[in-house]
C-alpha positions as CSV (number, residue, x, y, z in Angstrom):
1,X,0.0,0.0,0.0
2,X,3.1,2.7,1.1
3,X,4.4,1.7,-2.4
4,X,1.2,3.4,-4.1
5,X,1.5,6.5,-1.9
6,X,5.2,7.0,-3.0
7,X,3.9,6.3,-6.3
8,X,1.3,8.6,-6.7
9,X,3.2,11.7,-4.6
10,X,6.1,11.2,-7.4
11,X,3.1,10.9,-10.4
12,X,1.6,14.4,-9.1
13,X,4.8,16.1,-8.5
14,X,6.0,15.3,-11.7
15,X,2.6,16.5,-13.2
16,X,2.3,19.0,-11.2
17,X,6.0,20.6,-12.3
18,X,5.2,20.1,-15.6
19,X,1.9,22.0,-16.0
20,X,3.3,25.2,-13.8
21,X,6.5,24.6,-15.6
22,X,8.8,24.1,-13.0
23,X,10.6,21.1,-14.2
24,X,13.9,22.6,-13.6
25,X,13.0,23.1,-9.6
26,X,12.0,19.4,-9.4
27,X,15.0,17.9,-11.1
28,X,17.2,20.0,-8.4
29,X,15.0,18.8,-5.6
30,X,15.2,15.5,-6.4
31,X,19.3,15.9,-6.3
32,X,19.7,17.9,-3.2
33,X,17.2,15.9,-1.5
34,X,18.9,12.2,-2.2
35,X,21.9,13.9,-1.4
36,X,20.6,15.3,2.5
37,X,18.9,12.1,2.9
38,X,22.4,10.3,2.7
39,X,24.0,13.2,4.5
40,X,21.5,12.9,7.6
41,X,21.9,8.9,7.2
42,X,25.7,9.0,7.9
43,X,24.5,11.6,10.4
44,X,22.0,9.6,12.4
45,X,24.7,6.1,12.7
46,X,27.1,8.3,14.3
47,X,24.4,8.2,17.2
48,X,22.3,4.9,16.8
49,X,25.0,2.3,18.1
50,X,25.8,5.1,20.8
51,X,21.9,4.9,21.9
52,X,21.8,1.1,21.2
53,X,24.8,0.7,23.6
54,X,22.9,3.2,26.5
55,X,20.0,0.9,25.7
56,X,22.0,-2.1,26.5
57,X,23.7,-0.8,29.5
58,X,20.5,0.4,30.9
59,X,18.6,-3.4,30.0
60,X,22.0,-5.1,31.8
61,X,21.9,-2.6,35.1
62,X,17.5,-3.2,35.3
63,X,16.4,0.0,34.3
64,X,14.5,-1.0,31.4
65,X,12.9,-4.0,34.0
66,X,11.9,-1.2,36.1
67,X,10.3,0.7,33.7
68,X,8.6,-2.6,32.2
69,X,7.5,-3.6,36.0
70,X,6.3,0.3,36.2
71,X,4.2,-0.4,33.2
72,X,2.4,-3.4,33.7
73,X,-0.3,-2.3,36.1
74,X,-1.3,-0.4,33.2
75,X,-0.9,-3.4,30.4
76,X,-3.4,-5.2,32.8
77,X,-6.1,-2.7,31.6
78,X,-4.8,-2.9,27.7
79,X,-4.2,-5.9,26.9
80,X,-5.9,-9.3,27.5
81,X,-3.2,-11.5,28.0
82,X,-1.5,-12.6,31.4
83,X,1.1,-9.6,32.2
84,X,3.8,-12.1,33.4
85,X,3.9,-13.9,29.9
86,X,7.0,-14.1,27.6
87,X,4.9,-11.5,25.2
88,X,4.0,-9.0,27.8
89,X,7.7,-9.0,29.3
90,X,8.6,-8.3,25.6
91,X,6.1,-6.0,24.8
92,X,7.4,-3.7,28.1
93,X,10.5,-4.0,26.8
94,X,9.5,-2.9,23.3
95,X,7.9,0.5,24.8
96,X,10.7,1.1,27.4
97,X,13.0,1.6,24.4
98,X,10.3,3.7,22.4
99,X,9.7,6.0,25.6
100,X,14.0,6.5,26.0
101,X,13.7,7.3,22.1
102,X,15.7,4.6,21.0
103,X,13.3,2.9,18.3
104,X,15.9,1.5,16.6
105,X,16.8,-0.3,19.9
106,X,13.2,-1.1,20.4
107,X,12.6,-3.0,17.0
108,X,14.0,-6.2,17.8
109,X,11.5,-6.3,21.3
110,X,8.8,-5.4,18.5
111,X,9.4,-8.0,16.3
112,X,9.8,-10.2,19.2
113,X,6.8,-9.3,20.9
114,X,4.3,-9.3,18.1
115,X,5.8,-13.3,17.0
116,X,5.2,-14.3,20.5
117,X,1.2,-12.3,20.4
118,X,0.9,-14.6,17.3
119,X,1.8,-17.9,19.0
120,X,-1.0,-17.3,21.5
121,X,-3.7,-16.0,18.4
122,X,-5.7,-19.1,17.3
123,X,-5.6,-17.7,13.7
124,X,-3.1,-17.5,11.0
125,X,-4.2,-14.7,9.1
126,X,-6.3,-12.3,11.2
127,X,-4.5,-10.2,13.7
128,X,-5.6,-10.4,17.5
129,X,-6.9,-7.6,19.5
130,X,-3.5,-7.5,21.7
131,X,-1.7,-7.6,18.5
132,X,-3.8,-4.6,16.4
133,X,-3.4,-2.3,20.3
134,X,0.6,-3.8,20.5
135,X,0.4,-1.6,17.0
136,X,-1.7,1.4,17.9
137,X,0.9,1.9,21.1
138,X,4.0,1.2,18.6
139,X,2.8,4.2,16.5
140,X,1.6,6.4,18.9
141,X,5.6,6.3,20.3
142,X,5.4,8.2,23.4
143,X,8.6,9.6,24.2
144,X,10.4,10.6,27.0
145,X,13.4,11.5,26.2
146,X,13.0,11.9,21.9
147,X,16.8,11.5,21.0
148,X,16.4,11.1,17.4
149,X,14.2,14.4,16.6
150,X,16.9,15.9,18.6
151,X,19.7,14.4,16.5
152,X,18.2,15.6,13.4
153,X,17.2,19.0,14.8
154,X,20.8,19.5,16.2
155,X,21.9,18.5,12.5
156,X,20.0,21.4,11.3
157,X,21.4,23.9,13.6
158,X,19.2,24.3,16.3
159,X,20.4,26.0,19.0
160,X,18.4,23.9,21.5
161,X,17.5,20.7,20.0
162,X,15.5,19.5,23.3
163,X,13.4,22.5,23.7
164,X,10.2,20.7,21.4
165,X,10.1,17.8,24.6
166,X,6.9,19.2,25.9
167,X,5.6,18.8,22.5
168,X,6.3,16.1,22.1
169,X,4.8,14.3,25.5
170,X,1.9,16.5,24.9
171,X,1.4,14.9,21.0
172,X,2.2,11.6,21.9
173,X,-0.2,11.0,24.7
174,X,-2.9,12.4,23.1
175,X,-2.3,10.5,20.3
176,X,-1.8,7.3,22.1
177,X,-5.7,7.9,24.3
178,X,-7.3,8.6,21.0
179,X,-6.0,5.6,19.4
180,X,-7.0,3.0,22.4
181,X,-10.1,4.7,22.5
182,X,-10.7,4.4,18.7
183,X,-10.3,1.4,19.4
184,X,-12.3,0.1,22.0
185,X,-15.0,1.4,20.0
186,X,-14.2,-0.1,16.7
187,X,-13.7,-3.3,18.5
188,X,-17.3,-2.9,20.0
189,X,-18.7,-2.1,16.5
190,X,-16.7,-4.7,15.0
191,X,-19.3,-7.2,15.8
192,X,-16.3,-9.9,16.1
193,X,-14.7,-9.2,13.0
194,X,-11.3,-9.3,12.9
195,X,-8.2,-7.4,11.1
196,X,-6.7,-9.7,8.1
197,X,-3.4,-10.1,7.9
């Protein structure tokens, strides 16, 4: 599906340049831009594997299992299954790492967490409810500390790249309660039907 977005966003620039005549502007954009996406790449692994490491050293000393023990009173109320199973410890862990703003850190919990959510769903190709909230919470990222923005902002020449935080935790949670509330009520008016995979 992202594949026809990207596709149709090129198609109507592309039109869209060539009916106001600015075909010269997009061919320059579409230099400049492959080259700062490359140049903010090399950027952004200068700090991943330092923020991968922090995220190790901070899983190794227990304070990503005291966040993960902070949040399960609350993954009782979210999710249905028991909160001292393999998935929920791997879940916590996933949204530890998303709320220190390493999501590259996190991915591996993710993709952990959502195999283990499949091996307790008694269907192949229909997603669970624990599985479609494991997803709303994922994109909702609520951040605590949100190192990447501030890489990239910092890149860019801000003078304080941490001063959008407040933002940021405001976005983010509101975002997160609109989403499990969307759905809770789609899951009511689903009449039992379930997401395909």
């Amino acid at each position: 599906m992202i594949s026809y977005v990207w596709g149709g966003m090129m198609l109507l620039s592309l039109i869209c340049a060539a009916i106001t005549g600015r075909m010269p502007e997009l061919s320059n954009a579409v230099f400049s831009g492959g080259e700062s996406a490359i140049s903010l790449c090399i950027s952004l692994l200068a700090t991943i594997p330092l923020w991968s490491g922090l995220m190790n050293i901070a899983e190794s000393s227990g304070i990503v299992r005291l966040i993960s023990r902070m949040l399960r009173p609350l993954f009782r109320l979210i999710f249905r299954i028991s909160p001292d199973s393999k998935a929920a410890g791997a879940i916590c862990m996933n949204v530890s790492a998303n709320m220190l703003g390493l999501a590259n850190a996190a991915t591996p919990f993710g993709i952990k967490a959502m195999g283990l959510l499949q091996d307790e769903n008694p269907s192949d190709d229909t997603a669970s409810d624990d599985m479609i909230t494991f997803v709303l919470i994922n994109t909702a990222s609520v951040q605590i500390i949100p190192t990447t923005v501030a890489q990239i902002r910092a890149k860019y020449g801000s003078a304080s790249p941490m001063d959008i935080i407040c933002c940021i935790w405001i976005t983010s949670i509101c975002t997160l309660i609109i989403a499990l509330i969307a759905n809770v009520i789609l899951r009511q008016f689903s009449g039992g039907r379930k997401c395909h995979i």
